[in-house]
N, C-alpha and C positions, 0 to 999 in steps of 0.2 A: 601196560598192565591196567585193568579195568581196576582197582583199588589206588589211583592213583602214584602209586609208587615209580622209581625207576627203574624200566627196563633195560638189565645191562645180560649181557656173555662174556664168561670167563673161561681162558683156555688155560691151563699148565700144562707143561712140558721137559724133558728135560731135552736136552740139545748136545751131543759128543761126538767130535768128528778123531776120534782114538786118540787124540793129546791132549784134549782138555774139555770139561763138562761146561755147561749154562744149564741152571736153573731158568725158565721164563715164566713170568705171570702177564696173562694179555688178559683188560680187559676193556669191552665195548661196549660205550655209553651211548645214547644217539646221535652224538652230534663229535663227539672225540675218542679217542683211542689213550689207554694207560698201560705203556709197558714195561714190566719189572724185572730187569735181568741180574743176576747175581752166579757165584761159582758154590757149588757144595762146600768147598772151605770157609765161606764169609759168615761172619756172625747174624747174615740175617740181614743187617741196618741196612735201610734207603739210605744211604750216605749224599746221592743229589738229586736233582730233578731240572729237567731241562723242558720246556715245550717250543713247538715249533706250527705255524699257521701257514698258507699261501694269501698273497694279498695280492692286489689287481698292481704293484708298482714295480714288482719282479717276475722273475720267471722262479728262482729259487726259494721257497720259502722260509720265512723273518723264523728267529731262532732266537731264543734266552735262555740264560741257566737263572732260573728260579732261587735254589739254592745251589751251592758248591761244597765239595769234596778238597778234601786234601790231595787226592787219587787227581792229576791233573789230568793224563789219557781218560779216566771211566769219564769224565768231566767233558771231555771231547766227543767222546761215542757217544756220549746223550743225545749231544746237539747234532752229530752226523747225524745219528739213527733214527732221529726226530724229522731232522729233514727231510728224508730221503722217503720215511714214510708218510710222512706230511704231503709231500709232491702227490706220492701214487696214489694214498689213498681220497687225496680233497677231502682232508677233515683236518682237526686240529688233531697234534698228538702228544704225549707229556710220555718223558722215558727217564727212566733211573736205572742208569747204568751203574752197577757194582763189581765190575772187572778188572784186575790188574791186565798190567802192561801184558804179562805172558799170555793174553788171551789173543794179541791180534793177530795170529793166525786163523782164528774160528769166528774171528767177527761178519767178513764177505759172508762167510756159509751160512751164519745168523740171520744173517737181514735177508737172505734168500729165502729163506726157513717160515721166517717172520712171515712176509710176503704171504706165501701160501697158505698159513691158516690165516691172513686177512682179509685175502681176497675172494674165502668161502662164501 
């Protein structure tokens, strides 16, 4: 942005594979990826936030949960979905996942989903 500010892209989405909905919010900064998944049921809250980087001492990229959830699965699918898009993309990525347990069925479809509008 010639006014010095941050240039970012934001995508919303909703995501339904006929058993269960995700809300998603992506957005992209220059150098990292933030993405916000939740279910139409959830009140909203970022309940955690996970990021994930690649470093030159693995092949899989380093992963942390920033904050935590009571939800100990949405707590795990941060740092997967962190991961996995950490890898493909070669950028850092921060995900706050807000899904119960009954979502992992739609989680694989997710990250495929995902993929496609990041690899725009």
């Amino acid at each position: 942005m010639a006014d010095g500010g941050i240039d970012t892209k934001r995508y919303h989405f909703d995501f339904n594979n006929g058993e269960k909905a995700v809300l998603a919010q992506v957005m992209i900064l220059k150098d990292s990826y933030h993405i916000y998944l939740t279910s139409p049921e959830s009140d909203g809250a970022m309940s955690n936030l996970s990021t994930a980087m690649n470093t030159r001492f693995d092949a899989m990229p380093t992963a942390t949960q920033l904050f935590m959830s009571e939800n100990v699965t949405a707590d795990a699918w941060s740092t997967s979905i962190g991961q996995k898009m950490a890898k493909r993309l070669k950028a850092q990525v921060f995900v706050s996942c807000n899904l119960d347990a009954s979502h992992e069925g739609i989680i694989h479809s997710l990250e495929q989903e995902l993929m496609k509008i990041l690899s725009r």
